[in-house]
N, C-alpha and C positions, 0 to 999 in steps of 0.2 A: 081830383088829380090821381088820388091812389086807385078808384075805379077803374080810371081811365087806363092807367099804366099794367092794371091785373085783365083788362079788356086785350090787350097788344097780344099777340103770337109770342113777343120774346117773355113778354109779365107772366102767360097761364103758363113758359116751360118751367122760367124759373118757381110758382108757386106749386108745380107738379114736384121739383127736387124739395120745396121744404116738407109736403106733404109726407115725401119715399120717408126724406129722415125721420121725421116725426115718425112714423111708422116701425123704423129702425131702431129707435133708444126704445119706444114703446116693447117692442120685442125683449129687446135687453133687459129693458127692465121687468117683464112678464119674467122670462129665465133665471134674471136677480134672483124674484120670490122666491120662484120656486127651489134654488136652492139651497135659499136662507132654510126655505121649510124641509127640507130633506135633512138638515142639518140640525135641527130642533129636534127633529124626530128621531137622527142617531143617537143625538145627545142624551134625548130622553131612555133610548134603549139601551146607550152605555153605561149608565145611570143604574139601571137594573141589573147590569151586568159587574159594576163596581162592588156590589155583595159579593165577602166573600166569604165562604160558609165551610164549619170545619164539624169534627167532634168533639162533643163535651163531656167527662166522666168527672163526679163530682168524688172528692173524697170525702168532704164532713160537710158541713153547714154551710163553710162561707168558705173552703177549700174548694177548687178543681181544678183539674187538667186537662187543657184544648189541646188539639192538632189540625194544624193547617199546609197546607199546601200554599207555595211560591212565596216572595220577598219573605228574610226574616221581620219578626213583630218584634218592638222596640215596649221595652219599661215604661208600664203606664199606661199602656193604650189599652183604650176603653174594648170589652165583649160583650155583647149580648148574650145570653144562653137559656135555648126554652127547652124546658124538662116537657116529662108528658105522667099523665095517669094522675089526677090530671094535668092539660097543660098550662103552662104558666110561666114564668120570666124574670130575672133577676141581670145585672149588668156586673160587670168582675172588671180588674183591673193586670192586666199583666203584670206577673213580678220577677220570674225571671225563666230564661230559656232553660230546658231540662238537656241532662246528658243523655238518656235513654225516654224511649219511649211512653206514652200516658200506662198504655200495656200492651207488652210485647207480641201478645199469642194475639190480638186482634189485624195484626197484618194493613194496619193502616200507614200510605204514604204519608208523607210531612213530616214539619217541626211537631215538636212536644214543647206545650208549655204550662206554669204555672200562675194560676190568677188567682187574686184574693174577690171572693164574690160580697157588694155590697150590703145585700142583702139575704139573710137563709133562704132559700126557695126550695130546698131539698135535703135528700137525705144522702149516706156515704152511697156509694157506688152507682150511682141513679145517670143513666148515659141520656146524651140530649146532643142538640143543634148550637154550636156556636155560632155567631156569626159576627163581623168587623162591617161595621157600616154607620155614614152618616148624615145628618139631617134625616131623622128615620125617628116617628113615632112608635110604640108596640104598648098595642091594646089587647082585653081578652072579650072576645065577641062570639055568645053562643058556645061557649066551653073550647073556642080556638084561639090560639094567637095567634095577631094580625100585626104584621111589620110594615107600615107605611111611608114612602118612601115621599118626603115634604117636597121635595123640587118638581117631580113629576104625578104625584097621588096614585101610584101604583105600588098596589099592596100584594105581600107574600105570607102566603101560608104554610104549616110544615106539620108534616105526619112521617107518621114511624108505624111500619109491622115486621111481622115475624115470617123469615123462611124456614129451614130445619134444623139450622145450625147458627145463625146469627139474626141480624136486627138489621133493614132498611130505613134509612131516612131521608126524606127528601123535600125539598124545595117547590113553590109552584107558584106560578102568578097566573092567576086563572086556570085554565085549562094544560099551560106552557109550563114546565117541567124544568127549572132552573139550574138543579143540583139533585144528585143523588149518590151517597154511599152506603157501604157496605161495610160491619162491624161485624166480626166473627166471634162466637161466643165462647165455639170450642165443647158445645154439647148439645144436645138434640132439645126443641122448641117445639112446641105446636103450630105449626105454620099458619100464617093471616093475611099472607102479600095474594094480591093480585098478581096477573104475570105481567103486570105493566108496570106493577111497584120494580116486581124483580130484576127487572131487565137494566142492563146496564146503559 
C-alpha cells in the first residue's frame, strides 16, 4: 500500500517536499556547527586575550609593586610575576592600591599597587612581568617561563631587552606578539632589542 501510494504522481510530489525539507534542517543544522565552532574558537582566543599583563618592580624578597592598566584590582587578588636573569616565578597577593606611582620617572600608564610575594624569587629592585590570569599553569622549560593557559592549552612566553635608555618586555604566544611595554630607566643602557622588540 505505501509502495503503491509513493508510486502515484500526488505520493512522489508529496515525497519530493519531505525530501527539500529534510534537506533544509540538514542545511541548518550544517550552519548550527559551524557556528557553534566559530564560537569555541572566539572563546578560545578570548581566553588568550583575558591575560592581563602589567609591570613588576620588586622591593625586597617578598615585597613588590605592579602596575596595570583598566578595572581597579581588588585585595587579595592573586599575580603572577616572572623575573628574568635568570627567569623564574613566584605568585604575590594584592594588599593594597598605592597613592602614587611603583616609580614615577618610569612614565608607565595604570594603577600602582602593592603585593605581598609568596614566595622570595628575587631581589630589591629586580623589574619583571606581572600578570592577572586564570586556570593557568607556569612552568620553567629550557631556562623559560611557560604560562599555560588549562581551558584552551595555549601557552605564553615572555622576554625582556635593552634599548638606550629603558627595558622592553613582552608577551607572545607563539610567533603572535600579545603585550608589549616600555619602562624607562632614565639612563643610557647597552642596547639588545631587535627592531621588532622595539616597536610599539
Amino acid at each position: 500500500m505505501n509502495l503503491l501510494y509513493i508510486a502515484t504522481p500526488w505520493g512522489k510530489r508529496n515525497l519530493m517536499k519531505i525530501i527539500n525539507s529534510l534537506n533544509i534542517h540538514m542545511k541548518k543544522l550544517i550552519l548550527l556547527c559551524a557556528l557553534l565552532s566559530i564560537m569555541f574558537t572566539s572563546n578560545a582566543f578570548a581566553n588568550d586575550q583575558a591575560f592581563q599583563f602589567g609591570i613588576a618592580a620588586t622591593f625586597s624578597p617578598s615585597l613588590a609593586c605592579v602596575t596595570f592598566q583598566g578595572e581597579e584590582l581588588k585585595p587579595g587578588q592573586t599575580i603572577h610575576v616572572i623575573v628574568f636573569d635568570p627567569q623564574r616565578w613566584t605568585r604575590g597577593k594584592v594588599v593594597n592600591l598605592r597613592e602614587t606611582p611603583c616609580k614615577l620617572e618610569a612614565f608607565l600608564d595604570g594603577t600602582s599597587y602593592d603585593i605581598q610575594l609568596e614566595q622570595a624569587a628575587s631581589v630589591r629592585g629586580e623589574l619583571g612581568v606581572a600578570v592577572i590570569a586564570s586556570e593557568v599553569l607556569l612552568k620553567i622549560e629550557d631556562k623559560e617561563v611557560i604560562l599555560t593557559n588549562h581551558l584552551n592549552n595555549h601557552s605564553v612566553k615572555f622576554s625582556r631587552c635593552a634599548s638606550l635608555e629603558g627595558l622592553h618586555f613582552l608577551a607572545r604566544q607563539g610567533s603572535k606578539r600579545l603585550w608589549h611595554e616600555y619602562y624607562y630607566l632614565g639612563y643610557d643602557i647597552k642596547p639588545t632589542c631587535s627592531e621588532e622588540e622595539r616597536k610599539e
